[in-house]
Steps between C-alpha positions, in 0.01 A plus 500: 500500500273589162218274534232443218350792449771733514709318280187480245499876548839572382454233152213698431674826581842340282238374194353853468836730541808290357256202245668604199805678560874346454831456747765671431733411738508412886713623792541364877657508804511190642563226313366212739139587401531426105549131469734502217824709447383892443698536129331158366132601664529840352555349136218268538268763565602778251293629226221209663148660461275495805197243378324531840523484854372160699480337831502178688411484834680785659775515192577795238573397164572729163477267222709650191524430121756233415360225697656618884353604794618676812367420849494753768447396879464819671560329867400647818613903377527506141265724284541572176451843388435666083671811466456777233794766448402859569382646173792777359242786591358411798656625844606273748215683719210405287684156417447481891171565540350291184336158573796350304693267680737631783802491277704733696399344891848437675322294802383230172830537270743460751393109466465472152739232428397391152405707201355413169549735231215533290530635091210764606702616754320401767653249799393211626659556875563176768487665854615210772560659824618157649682385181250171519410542123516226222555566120517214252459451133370214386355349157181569484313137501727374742405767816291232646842325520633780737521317864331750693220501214467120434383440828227722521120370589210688337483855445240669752341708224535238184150409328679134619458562834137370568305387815567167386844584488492662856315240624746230406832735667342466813368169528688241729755790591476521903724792432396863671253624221718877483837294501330324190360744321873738500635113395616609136547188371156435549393864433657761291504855629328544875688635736525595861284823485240364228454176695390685798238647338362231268441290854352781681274596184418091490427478896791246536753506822838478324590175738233279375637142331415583113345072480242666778365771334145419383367488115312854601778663659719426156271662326516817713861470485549437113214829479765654733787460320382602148342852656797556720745487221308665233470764768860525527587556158161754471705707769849415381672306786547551872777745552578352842891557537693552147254407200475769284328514127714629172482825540621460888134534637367318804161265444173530675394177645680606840211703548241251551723242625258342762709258742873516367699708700182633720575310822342706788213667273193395508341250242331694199193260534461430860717702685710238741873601512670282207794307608864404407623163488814363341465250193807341317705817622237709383262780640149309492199810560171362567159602675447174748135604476414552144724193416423098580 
């Protein structure tokens, strides 16, 4: 699933392609996904101009003119993708070979289940291998109202989210620190791979009680979280399994990924083997040297 950074990847990548531009008109192919009968979503929507893109946590929303608001949740496959047609004199060669989106790639339109229609002519594509997707409109000032958005803690990259704040998720919690910190009703937007990395970056074994962790230790990890994540976004998402960006690109921070997913390989810092455990049903990386 998106976490934090890649979703903040694709609002930026949504504010500076589609800010601006109108629907005109929506199609799909499975019905279950849009959380309001197609015909009556579709007239909502129309003629709407795109204010901006936003996000909460690990949510999509495109906030339109008129007051409405529709929230995407992309789920463990979806990516959304912004397609431009092929311009009346250019061959489908050179279309090919441009650094335009990959509007004609079979392998990423043969899950393209949703489709806005744009008055540039551009698309605003929903690819969901899995069909796990989540499309609802909304009025505007009442999004917070959405259940899977009113229970949300503090976003992990909000000016709100201080030490004081951190300090205050963690104390009296004899929960598992990593089980914590992916907690998103206590914090917005961390995920299994990011996690990994903010505790390896802080020197923190993911299975220590969060009410344990000394004053100096938060500190390393609130520093830890901040870099990690701004780091993220810098390289635009982890491109683990199926995140891709807009124009159906992978990210970059899967190449200096340090514990996640390196089981076997030796610790960047110290070189001991780093080790696999299982958390809350989760792959847990960690160096058992580097990390107290």
């Amino acid at each position: 699933m998106p976490e934090l950074p890649e979703v903040q990847t694709i609002v930026d990548d949504l504010n500076r392609k589609i800010k601006g531009d109108s629907i005109a008109g929506f199609w799909s192919d499975w019905k279950k996904t849009v959380k309001m009968p197609i015909e009556k979503f579709e007239k909502e929507i129309k003629n709407k101009k795109i204010l901006s893109a936003s996000r909460i946590g690990k949510n999509i929303f495109l906030n339109l003119s008129g007051g409405k608001t529709i929230y995407i949740h992309l789920k463990m496959t979806g990516h959304l993708l912004v397609k431009s047609p092929p311009k009346a004199d250019q061959p489908l060669a050179e279309k090919a070979k441009s650094n335009e989106p990959d509007y004609f790639s079979e392998k990423v339109n043969q899950y393209i289940h949703h489709i806005f229609y744009l008055k540039s002519g551009r698309t605003l594509e929903f690819s969901d291998l899995r069909k796990f997707g989540k499309i609802i409109l909304a009025d505007t000032d009442k999004i917070k109202e959405i259940k899977e958005i009113g229970g949300l803690g503090i976003d992990a990259v909000s000016k709100k989210f201080t030490f004081e704040k951190l300090d205050e998720i963690l104390d009296k919690r004899a929960t598992k620190i990593k089980l914590l910190l992916m907690d998103q009703s206590k914090l917005a937007g961390v995920g299994n791979i990011y996690v990994s990395e903010i505790l390896f970056e802080a020197g923190i074994l993911p299975t220590r009680s969060a009410s344990k962790i000394s004053r100096e230790e938060r500190k390393k990890l609130y520093r830890a979280i901040k870099k990690t994540l701004e780091k993220g976004i810098k390289l635009r998402g982890t491109s683990d399994s199926d995140y891709r960006d807009t124009a159906g690109a992978p990210g970059n921070f899967q190449k200096v990924l340090k514990v996640y997913r390196r089981a076997g390989k030796k610790c960047p810092k110290c070189g001991t083997i780093i080790q696999r455990i299982k958390l809350g049903q989760r792959g847990t990386f960690f160096c058992p040297v580097c990390q107290k």
